[in-house]
Each structure stands twice: as C-alpha cells, then as structure tokens.
C-alpha positions as CSV (number, residue, x, y, z in Angstrom):
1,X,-69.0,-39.4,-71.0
2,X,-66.5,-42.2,-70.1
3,X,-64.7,-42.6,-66.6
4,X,-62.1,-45.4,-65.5
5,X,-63.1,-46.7,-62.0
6,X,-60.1,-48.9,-60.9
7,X,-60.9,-52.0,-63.5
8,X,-64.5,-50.6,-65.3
9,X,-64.9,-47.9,-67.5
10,X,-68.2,-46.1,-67.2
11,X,-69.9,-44.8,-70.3
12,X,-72.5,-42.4,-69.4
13,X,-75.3,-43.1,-66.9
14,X,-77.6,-46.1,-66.3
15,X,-79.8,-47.8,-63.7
16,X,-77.0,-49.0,-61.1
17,X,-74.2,-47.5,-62.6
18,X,-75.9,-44.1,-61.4
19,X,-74.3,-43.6,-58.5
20,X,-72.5,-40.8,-57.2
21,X,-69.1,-39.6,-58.5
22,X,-67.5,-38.1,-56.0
23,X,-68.1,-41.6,-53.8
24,X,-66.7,-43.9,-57.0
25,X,-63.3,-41.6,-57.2
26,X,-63.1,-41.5,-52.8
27,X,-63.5,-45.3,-51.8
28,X,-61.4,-46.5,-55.6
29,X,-58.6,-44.7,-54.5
30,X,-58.4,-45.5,-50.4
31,X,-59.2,-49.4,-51.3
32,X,-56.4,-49.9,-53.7
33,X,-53.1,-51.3,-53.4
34,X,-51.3,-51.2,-56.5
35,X,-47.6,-52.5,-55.7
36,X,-45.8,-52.9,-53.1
37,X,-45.5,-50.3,-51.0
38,X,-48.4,-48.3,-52.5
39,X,-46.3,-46.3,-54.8
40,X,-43.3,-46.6,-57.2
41,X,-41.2,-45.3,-54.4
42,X,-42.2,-47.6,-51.9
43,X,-43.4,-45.5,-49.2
44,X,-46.1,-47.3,-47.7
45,X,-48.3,-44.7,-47.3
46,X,-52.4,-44.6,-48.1
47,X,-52.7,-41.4,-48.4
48,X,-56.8,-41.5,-48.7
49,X,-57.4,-43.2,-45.3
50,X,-60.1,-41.5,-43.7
51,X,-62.2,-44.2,-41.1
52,X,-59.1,-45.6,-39.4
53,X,-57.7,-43.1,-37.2
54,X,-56.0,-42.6,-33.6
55,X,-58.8,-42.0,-31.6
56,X,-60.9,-45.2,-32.9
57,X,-58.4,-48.1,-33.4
58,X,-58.4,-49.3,-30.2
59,X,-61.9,-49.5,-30.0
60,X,-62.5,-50.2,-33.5
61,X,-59.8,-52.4,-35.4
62,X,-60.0,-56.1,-35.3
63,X,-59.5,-59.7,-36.8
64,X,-62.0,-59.9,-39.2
65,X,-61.1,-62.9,-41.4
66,X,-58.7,-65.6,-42.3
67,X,-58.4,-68.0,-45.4
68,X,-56.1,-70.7,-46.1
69,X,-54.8,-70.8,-49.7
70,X,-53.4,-74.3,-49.8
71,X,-49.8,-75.7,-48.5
72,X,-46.4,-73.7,-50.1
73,X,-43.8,-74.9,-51.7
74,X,-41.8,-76.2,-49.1
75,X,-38.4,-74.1,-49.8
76,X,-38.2,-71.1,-48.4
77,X,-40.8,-68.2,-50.6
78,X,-39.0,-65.1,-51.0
79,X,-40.5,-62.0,-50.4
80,X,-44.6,-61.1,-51.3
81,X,-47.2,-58.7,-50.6
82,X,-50.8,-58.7,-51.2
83,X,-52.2,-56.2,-53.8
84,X,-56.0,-54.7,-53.7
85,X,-58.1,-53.6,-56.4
86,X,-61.5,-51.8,-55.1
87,X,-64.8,-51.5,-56.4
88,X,-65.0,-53.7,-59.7
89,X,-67.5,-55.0,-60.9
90,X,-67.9,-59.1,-61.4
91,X,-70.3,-61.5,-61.7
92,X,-71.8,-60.5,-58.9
93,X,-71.8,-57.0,-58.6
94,X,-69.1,-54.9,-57.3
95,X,-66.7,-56.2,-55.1
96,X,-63.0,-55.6,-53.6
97,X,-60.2,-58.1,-54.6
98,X,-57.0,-58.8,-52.6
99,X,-54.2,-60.8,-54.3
100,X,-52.0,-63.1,-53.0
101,X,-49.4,-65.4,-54.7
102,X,-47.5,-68.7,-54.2
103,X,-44.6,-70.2,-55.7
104,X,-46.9,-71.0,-58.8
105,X,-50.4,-69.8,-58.1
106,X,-52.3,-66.1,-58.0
107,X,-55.5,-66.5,-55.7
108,X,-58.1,-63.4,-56.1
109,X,-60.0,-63.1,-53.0
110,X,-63.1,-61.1,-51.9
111,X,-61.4,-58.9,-49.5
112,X,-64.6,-58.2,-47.5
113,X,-66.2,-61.7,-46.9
114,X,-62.6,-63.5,-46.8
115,X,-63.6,-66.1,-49.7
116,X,-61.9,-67.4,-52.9
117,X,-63.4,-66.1,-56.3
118,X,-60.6,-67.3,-58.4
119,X,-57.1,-68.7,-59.0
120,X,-54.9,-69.0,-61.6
121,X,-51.9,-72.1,-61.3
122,X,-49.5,-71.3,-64.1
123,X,-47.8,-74.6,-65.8
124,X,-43.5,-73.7,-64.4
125,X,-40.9,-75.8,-64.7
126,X,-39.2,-76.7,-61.9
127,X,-36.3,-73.7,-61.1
128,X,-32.9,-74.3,-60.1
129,X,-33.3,-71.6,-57.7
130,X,-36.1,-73.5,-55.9
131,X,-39.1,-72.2,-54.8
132,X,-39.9,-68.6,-55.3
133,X,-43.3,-66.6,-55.1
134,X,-45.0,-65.4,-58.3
135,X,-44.2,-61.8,-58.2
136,X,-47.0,-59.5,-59.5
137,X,-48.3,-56.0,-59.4
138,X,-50.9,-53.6,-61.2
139,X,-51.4,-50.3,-62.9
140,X,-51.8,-47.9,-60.6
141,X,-55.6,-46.3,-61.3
142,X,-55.8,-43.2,-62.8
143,X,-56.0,-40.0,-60.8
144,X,-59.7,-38.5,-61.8
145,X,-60.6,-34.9,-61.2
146,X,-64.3,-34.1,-61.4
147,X,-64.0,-30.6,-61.4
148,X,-62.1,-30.5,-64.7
149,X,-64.2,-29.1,-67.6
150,X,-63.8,-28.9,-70.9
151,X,-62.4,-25.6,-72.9
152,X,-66.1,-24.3,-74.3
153,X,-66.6,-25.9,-78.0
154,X,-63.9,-28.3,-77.2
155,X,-64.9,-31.9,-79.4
156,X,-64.4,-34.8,-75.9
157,X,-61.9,-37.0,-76.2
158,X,-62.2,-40.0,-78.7
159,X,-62.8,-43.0,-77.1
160,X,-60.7,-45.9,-76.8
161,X,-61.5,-48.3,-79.8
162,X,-62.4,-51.9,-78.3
163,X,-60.0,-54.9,-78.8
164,X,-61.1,-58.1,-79.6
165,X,-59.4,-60.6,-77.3
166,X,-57.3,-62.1,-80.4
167,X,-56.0,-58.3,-80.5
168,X,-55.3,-57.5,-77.2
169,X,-51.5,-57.1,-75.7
170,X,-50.1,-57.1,-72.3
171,X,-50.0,-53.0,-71.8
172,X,-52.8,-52.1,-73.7
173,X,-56.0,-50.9,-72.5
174,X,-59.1,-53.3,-73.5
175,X,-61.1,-50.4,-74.8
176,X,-64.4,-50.3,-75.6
177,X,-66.3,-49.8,-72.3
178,X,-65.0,-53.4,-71.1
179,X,-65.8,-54.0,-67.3
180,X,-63.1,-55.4,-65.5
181,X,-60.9,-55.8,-68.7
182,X,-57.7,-54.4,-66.7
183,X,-55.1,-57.2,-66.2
184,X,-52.9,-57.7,-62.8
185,X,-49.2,-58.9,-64.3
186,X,-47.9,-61.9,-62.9
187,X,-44.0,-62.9,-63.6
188,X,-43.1,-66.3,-62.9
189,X,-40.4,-68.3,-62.1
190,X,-39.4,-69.2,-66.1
191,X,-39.0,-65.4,-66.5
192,X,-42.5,-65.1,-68.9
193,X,-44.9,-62.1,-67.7
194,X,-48.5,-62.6,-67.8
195,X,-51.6,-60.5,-67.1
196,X,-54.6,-62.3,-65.4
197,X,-58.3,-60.3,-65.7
198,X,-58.4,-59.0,-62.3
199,X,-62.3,-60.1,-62.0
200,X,-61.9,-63.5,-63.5
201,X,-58.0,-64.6,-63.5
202,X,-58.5,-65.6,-67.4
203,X,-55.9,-64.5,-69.6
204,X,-55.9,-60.7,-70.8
205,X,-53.7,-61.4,-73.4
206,X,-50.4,-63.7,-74.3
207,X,-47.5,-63.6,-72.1
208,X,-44.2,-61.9,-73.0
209,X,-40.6,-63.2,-71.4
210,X,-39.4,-60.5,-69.8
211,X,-36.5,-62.5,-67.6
212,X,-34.3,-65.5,-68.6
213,X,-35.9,-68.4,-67.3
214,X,-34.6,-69.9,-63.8
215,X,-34.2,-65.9,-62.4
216,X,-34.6,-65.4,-59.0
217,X,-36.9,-61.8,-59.1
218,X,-37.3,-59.5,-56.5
219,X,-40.9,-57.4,-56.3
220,X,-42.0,-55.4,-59.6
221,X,-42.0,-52.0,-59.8
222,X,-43.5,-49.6,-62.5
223,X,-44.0,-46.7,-64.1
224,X,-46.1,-45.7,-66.8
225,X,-45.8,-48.7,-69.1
226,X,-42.6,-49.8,-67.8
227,X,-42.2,-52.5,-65.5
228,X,-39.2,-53.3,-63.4
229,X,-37.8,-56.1,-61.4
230,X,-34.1,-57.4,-60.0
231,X,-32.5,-60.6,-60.3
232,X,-31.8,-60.9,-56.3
233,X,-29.2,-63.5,-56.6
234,X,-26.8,-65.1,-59.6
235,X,-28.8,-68.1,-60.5
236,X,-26.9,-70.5,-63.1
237,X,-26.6,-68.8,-66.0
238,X,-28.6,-65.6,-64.8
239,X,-26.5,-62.9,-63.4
240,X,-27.6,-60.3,-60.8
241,X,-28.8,-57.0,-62.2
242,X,-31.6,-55.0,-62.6
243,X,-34.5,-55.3,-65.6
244,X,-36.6,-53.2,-67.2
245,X,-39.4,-54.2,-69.7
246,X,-41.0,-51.4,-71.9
247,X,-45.0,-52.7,-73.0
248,X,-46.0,-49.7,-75.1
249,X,-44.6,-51.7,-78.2
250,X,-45.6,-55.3,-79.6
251,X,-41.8,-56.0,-79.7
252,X,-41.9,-55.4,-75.4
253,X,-37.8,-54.4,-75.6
254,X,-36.2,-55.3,-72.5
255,X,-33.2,-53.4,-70.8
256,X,-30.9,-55.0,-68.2
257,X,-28.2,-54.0,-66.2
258,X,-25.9,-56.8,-65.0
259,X,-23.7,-57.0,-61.7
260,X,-20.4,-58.4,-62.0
261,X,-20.5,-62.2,-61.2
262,X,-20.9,-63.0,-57.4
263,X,-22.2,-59.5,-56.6
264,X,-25.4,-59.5,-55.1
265,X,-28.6,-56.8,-54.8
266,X,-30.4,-56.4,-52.0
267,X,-33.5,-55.0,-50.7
268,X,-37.1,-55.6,-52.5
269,X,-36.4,-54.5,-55.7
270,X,-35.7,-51.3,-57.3
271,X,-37.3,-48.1,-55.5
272,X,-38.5,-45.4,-58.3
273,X,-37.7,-41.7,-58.1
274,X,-40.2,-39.1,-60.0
275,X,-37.9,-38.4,-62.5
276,X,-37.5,-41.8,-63.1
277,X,-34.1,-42.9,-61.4
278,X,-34.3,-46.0,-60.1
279,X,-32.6,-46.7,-56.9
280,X,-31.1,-50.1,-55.7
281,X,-28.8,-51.6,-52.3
282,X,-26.0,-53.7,-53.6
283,X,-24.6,-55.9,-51.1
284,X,-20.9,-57.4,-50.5
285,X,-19.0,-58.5,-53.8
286,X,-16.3,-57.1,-56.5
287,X,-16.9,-54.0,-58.5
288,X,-18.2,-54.4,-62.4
289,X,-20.1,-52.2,-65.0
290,X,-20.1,-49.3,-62.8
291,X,-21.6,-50.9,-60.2
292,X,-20.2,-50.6,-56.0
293,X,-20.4,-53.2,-53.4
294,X,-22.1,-52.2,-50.3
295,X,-23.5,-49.0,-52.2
296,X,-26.8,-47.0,-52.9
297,X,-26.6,-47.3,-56.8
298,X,-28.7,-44.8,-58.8
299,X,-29.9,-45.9,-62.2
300,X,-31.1,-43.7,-65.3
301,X,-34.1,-44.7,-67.6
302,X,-31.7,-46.4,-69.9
303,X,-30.2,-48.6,-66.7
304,X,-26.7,-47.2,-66.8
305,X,-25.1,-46.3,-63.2
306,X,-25.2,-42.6,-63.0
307,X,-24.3,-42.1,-59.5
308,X,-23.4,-44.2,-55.9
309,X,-23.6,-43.3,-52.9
310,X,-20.8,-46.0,-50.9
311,X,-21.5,-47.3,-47.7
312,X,-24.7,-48.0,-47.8
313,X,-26.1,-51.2,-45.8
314,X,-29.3,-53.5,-47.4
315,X,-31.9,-51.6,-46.9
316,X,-34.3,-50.1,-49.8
317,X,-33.9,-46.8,-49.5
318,X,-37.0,-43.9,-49.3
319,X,-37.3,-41.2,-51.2
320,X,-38.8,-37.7,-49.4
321,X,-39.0,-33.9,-50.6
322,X,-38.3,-31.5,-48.0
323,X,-38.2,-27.8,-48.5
324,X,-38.6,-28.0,-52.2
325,X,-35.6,-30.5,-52.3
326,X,-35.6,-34.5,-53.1
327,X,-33.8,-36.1,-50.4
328,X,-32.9,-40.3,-50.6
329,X,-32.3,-41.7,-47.0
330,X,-30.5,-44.8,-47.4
331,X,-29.1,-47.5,-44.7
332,X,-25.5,-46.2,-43.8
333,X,-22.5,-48.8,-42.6
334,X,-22.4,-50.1,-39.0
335,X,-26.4,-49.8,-38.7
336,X,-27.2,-46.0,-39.1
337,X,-29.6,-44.3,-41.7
338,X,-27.7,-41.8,-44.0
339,X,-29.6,-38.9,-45.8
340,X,-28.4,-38.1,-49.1
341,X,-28.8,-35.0,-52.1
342,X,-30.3,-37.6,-54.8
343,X,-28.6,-34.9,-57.1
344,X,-25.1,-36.0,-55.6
345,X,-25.1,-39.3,-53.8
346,X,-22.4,-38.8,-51.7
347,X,-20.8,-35.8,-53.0
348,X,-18.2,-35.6,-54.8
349,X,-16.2,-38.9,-53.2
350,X,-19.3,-40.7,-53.4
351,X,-18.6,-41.2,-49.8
352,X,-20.4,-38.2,-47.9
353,X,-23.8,-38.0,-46.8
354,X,-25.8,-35.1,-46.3
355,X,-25.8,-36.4,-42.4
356,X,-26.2,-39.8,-40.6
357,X,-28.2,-41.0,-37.5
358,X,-25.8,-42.7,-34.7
359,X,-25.7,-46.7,-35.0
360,X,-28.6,-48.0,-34.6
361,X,-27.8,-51.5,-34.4
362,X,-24.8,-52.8,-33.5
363,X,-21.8,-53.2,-36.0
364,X,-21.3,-56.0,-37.9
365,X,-24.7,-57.6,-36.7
366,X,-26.3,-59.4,-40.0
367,X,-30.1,-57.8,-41.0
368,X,-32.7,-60.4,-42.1
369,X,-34.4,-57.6,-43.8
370,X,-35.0,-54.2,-43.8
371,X,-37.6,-51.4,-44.9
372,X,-38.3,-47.7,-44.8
373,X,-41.6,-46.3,-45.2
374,X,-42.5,-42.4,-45.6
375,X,-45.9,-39.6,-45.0
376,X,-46.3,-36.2,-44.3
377,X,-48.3,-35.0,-41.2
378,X,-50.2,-32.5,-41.6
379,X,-47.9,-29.9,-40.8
380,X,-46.0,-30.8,-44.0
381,X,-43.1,-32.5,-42.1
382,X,-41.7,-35.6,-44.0
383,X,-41.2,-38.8,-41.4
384,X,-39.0,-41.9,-41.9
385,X,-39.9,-45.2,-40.3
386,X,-37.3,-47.5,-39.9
387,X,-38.0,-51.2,-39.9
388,X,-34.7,-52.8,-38.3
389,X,-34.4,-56.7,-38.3
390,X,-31.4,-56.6,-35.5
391,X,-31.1,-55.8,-31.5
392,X,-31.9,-51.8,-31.6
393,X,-30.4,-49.2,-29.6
394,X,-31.5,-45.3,-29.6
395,X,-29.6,-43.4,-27.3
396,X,-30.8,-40.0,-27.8
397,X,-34.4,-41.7,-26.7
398,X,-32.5,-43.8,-24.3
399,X,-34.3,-47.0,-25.7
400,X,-33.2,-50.4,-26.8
401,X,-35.2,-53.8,-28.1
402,X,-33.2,-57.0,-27.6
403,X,-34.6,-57.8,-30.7
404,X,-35.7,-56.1,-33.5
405,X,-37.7,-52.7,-33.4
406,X,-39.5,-49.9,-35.4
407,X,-38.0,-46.5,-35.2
408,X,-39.8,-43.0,-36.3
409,X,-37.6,-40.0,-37.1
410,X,-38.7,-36.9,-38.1
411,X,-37.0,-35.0,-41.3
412,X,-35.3,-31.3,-39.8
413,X,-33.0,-29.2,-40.0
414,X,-30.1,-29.0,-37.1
415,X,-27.1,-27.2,-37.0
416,X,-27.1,-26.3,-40.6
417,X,-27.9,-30.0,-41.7
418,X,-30.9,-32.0,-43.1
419,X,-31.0,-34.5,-40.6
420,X,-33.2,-37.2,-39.0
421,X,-34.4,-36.9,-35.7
422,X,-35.5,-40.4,-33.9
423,X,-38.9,-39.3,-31.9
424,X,-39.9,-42.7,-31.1
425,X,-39.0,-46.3,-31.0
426,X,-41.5,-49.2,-30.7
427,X,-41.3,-52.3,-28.1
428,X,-39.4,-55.1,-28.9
429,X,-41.1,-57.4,-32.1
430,X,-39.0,-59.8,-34.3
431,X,-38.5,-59.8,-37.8
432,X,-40.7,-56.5,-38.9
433,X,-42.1,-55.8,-41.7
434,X,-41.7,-52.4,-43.8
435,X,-44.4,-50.4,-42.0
436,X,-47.1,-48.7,-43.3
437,X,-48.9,-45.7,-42.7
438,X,-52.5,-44.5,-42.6
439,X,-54.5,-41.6,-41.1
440,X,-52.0,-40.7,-38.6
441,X,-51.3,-44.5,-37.6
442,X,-48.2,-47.0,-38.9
443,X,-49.6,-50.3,-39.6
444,X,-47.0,-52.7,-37.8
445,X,-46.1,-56.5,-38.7
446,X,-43.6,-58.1,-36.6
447,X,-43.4,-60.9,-39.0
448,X,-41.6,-63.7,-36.1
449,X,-40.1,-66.9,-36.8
450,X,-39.9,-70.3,-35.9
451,X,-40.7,-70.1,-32.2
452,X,-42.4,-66.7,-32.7
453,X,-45.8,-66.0,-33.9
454,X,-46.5,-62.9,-36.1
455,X,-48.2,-59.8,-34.4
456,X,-50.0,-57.0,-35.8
457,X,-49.3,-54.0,-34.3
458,X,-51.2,-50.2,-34.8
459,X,-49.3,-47.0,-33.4
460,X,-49.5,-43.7,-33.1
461,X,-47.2,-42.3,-36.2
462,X,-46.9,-39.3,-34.0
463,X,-46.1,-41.3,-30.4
464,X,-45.5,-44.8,-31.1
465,X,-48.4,-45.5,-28.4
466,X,-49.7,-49.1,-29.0
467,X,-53.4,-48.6,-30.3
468,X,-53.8,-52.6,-31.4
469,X,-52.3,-55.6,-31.1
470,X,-53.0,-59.2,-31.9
471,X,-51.5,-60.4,-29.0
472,X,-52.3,-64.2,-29.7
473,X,-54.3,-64.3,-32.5
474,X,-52.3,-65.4,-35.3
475,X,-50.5,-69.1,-34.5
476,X,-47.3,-69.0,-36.7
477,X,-45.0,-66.6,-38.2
478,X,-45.2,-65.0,-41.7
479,X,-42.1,-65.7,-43.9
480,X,-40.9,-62.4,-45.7
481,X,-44.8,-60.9,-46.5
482,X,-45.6,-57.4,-46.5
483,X,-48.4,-55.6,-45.4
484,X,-51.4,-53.8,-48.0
485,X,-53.9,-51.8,-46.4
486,X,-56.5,-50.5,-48.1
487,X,-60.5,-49.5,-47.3
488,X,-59.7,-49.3,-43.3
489,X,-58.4,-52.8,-43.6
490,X,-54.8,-54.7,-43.4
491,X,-53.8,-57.7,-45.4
492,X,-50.8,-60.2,-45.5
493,X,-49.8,-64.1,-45.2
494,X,-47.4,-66.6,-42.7
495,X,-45.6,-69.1,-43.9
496,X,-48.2,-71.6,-44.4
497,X,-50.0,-69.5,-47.1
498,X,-52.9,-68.6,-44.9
499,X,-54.0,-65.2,-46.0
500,X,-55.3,-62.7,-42.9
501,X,-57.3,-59.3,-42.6
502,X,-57.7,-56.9,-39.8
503,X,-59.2,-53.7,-39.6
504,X,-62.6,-51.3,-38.9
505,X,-65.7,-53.9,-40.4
506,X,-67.9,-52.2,-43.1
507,X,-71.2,-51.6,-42.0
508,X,-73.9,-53.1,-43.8
C-alpha cells in the first residue's frame, strides 16, 4: 500500500513508519501552509485547527522563538509570507519546516525548535527593479481518505515508477517511495523557476524561465500543475500582466496576459476561483487588451479578460459561496467593500454590484495595502475580514481607528440583497496584515512602520475581543510579510529578516 504524507510516500508498514493513520493525515494537514493564504483563493483560513481555540489563547498562546536570517537587501522587499510543510521526514527524523525568503535566499527552518537546517542562495543578477523577495510556494498535499476501499477484485493502483535525478522535471512527482523528494518552487528575480528538496534545499530538478528576466512578481499562486504569478509593475522591458506556467509538459508553455503600458496591478497576485477564473485589482492607468483601470478583472484559463467588474479599489478580492451561490467581494471606490455575482461582475454595465458596505475609509485616502480573508462558523455562515491600511470609520458599529483597523462582516441577506453586515471592528493597529483565521480566532499582524513596532494580535472571529497580544515583544516593524499558521503556531518576518513564531508550545 502506498500513502503521500505531505513530502514522504509510505510503502507499507515498517518499524517507525508504523504509526497510526488517522494521526499522519490529522497533524499533515493542520501543520501545513502551502501558499499564501492557505488556499488558491487566498482565504487565510486553517481549516484543521483544533488546540488553539477562544477559551485557551489567553492563557495558552505565546512567543516561543525568534531567529535572525541575516541582513536584507537594503531596498525595500516586496511582499512575502512564510510557507510550512509538516511531518517530513530528514536526517533526523521527522520534523516541521517553515520557509522564509530574501531577496536572493530560501532559508528552511525547524519550525518547532526555531533553528536553521538549510538555505539555498541562488546566483541573480543584479535587477533593475531592485531588490525583491524570492517568491515561492508548494503543492498543496493531497487530500487522503482512509475510509475509501477498493471495488472487490479491483487490481491497486500502479505505482509511480521512480526517477533518477538526471530524469526528474520541475512538476513531476519523484516516484519511487522517495522521502522527502517533493520540491518547494522558488522564482527569482531573473524570471527562472526552481524547486528546492523541501528536506535538504538541493535541487529537485533544472530550473525553467517562467518570467522575462528583471520582472517584478507578485506571490504565486497554483492550481493543479499550473503556477501563476503577476508582473506588479512595468519594469524596463517587462510589461504588467498576469503569467501563467503549465509543468505537466517538458516544454513548460507559458501564457501571459499583458496590461497596456503604464497600467499597473495591484494586490498580491492573482486570487483563484474553483473553476479556475483568476481574479486580479488593476489600479489607475489607460485601458488596453481588455483590460479596465481601477477594476476587478476576471481571467479564464487561457488569460483572456472575460469579465470586470469597474470601480474596484486595490484590494485582492475573496471569494465565498453562500446559499449554493459563488459570491466575489471586492474593494469598491471611495473605501467600501462591494459584493459581486462572479457569473456577472457588475452586471450588465460592468458597473453594479450586488450591494456595497458604506465607506469605510475616507475618499481619496491612499491604501498601503489591503487583504481579505474568509471561514465559515459553524453555523455555515460565510465571514469577511477586512484588513484596511487607512483611518477606519464604521458607523453602523459607531467605531473609528485613527489609523488603520480590522473589520469582520458577516455574509446575509437584507432587504432582498446579499450584503455584508460589519459585526465588529478591532482597536486601532497600523499597517495590518491580511488576517487569518483558525478555530474560531483571526490571527492579527499589525505590521507598523518606522516609529511603530509590529504586534501580534488574537481575537475572537465572533467578537473581536482581544485574546493576545504582544504588546512589546517584537522591537521593529515587519515590511509587507504575511502571516502562516500552522500546528497551533504563527509565523512571519520584520524588516530586518528576523523570522518569529508564536503560539500553544508542543508538549514533549
């Protein structure tokens, strides 16, 4: 019998590799973090969470560790978040990796005892975009279901045949029973796309150029063997557009959409619907190849604009199904969040949302940066959290940060309308990061600045009650880094490429 298990394949039973199923398939899947925001749509949501809840961060959550990587590049890093791969076995048993990057480095660190197992400096000429993080992300692991059994007299399925090393390909599987043989991509600055052994950082297998060198990329996305990224800003010869890579041939054909010269996109990268769509913001600029300035732009699997949605601010949008129907909620003009039929952005005038919130921020007031993030309770009921990098106002819950804030709405209907309902804003923070949510609580960087240290926050996704906060504990601010959380435990860097982690310590 064969099983994957995040980075091993299991073949059969033996000695230490006997070990309960059930437990393998339960701690892989709430210890991963597989791109950023946990999911191809970016919702931020660990859905497997179990020890972290409401009644037990206060008393239980904590700094646990801190590492420092080295000194950045000294231009500003563009955005990052770590990335966790659970229960793989190494060297020296099984351990938990958390990945970080730098403007030309991927560091693997054990995510439990806070220590450096490897890194991997790749050889980049120097950018004319200056400095901008390595941008990297994995396979998701597969979804296993013990329960499943085999039709009676059914033959099992073949197994995969091994590859030598000289055979191997970025997007195929090792085979073979390999341990560990699953690589983590990395796309650098020259536009070439590597994959890195997640246990030992040595190449997997040759890289392929995916972008024109001197790019400026947003985060990767992907799904199945298709990985996507955007070209944030026009960059010499590089215009800004969206790219898609496909690895399930040896040719790896690449797809591109391109932005009329001095448009911009905006956001993280491109958001991924289930059927595929990708979503992006475009900012100000002229029109061009179908795409809108200021717009929600949906893309089909081939990259051609199939519908817009105009008005929309920079913010990646989120992507929620409610009452059988797949809604995209998307930053509206002036500072408000707009829901939209992701079968008709906009209607027919590409112009008319479903319904909007009232202005949350104040018009013509300029974001940093912006995130949503998405979960269900357990009544079924989708919820939006609004990260908002401006003063916030909330009338309806007669609230207001002089800086910025995070705001929780629920998804509900209202006089005929899907709309969103604000239920609860947070205190004031600066600079927050896309939330993310876990067992009832939202995971909370308020990523500061200059004369502002970061602070990690843990709420109540039902109340917004403060369960945790770092108060003092971290000394500088983080510089555009999102937050993984994985295994009861939250990871992400500041500026000075010092890598932290809070949460609930494993018992020994």
């Amino acid at each position: 019998m064969k099983r994957w298990f995040g980075g091993i394949t299991m073949m059969g039973c033996a000695g230490l590799l006997c070990l309960p199923q059930a437990a393998f398939s339960q701690q892989a899947a709430r210890g991963d973090w597989s791109m950023v925001g946990n999911s191809a749509d970016q919702s931020g949501w660990q859905k497997a969470e179990k020890k972290l809840t409401v009644e037990n961060a206060s008393s239980k959550f904590q700094f646990l560790w801190k590492i420092d990587l080295g000194t950045p590049a000294k231009a500003s890093q563009t955005f990052s978040e770590p990335l966790l791969v659970s229960r793989t076995i190494n060297a020296q048993g099984f351990k938990d990796f958390v990945y970080v990057t730098s403007s030309d480095t991927l560091y693997a660190v054990d995510s439990e005892l806070g220590t450096l197992l490897w890194k991997k400096e790749f050889s980049i000429p120097k950018s004319a975009c200056g400095a901008s993080s390595v941008k990297m992300i994995l396979e998701p692991p597969a979804v296993i279901n013990f329960n499943a059994r085999r039709a009676p007299g059914s033959p099992p399925p073949p197994p995969v045949p091994l590859l030598q090393p000289s055979e191997r390909r970025l997007g195929a599987a090792a085979g073979g029973g390999g341990f560990g043989l699953k690589p983590i991509y990395a796309l650098t600055s020259d536009g070439m796309l590597h994959g890195q052994v997640v246990t030992t950082g040595a190449d997997y297998a040759p890289a392929v150029k995916f972008l024109p060198a001197a790019a400026s990329a947003s985060a990767l996305n992907i799904t199945g063997k298709t990985i996507y990224a955007a070209t944030e800003t026009a960059c010499g010869a590089v215009p800004s557009g969206v790219w898609a890579v496909n690895m399930t041939t040896a040719d790896y054909p690449v797809a591109h959409a391109d932005m009329p010269k001095g448009a911009a996109l905006a956001g993280t990268g491109p958001v991924l619907g289930p059927d595929g769509t990708a979503y992006v913001a475009t900012g100000a600029g002229p029109e061009g190849g179908g795409f809108h300035p200021n717009s929600l732009v949906a893309l089909g699997p081939d990259l051609k604009v199939k519908d817009w949605y105009t008005g929309a601010s920079s913010m990646n949008p989120a992507i929620v199904t409610y009452k059988g129907k797949q809604l995209v909620i998307a930053g509206g003009k002036d500072g408000s969040l707009v829901v939209l039929d992701a079968t008709s952005l906009g209607g027919a005038d590409h112009k008319t949302p479903l319904s909007d919130t009232s202005a949350l921020s104040k018009p013509g007031t300029k974001h940093g940066w912006d995130g949503l993030a998405t979960w269900q309770d357990t009544d079924g009921t989708p919820w939006v959290i609004a990260s908002i990098s401006a003063p916030v106002a909330v009338p309806s819950l007669k609230s207001s940060a002089a800086h910025d804030a995070v705001v929780a709405f629920k998804v509900e209907d209202a006089d005929g309308k899907t709309v969103l309902t604000p239920v609860w804003m947070s205190g004031d923070m600066v600079d927050p990061a896309p939330a993310r949510i876990a067992n009832g609580t939202v995971i909370a960087l308020a990523g500061g600045n200059a004369t502002t240290h970061a602070k990690l926050l843990v709420l109540d996704a039902k109340t917004g009650k403060e369960l945790f906060s770092s108060k003092e504990t971290i000394p500088t601010y983080a510089n555009h880094s999102g937050v993984a959380f994985g295994d009861s435990h939250a990871f992400f860097t500041d500026h000075n490429n010092v890598l932290y982690s809070f949460g609930i310590a494993l018992e020994h």
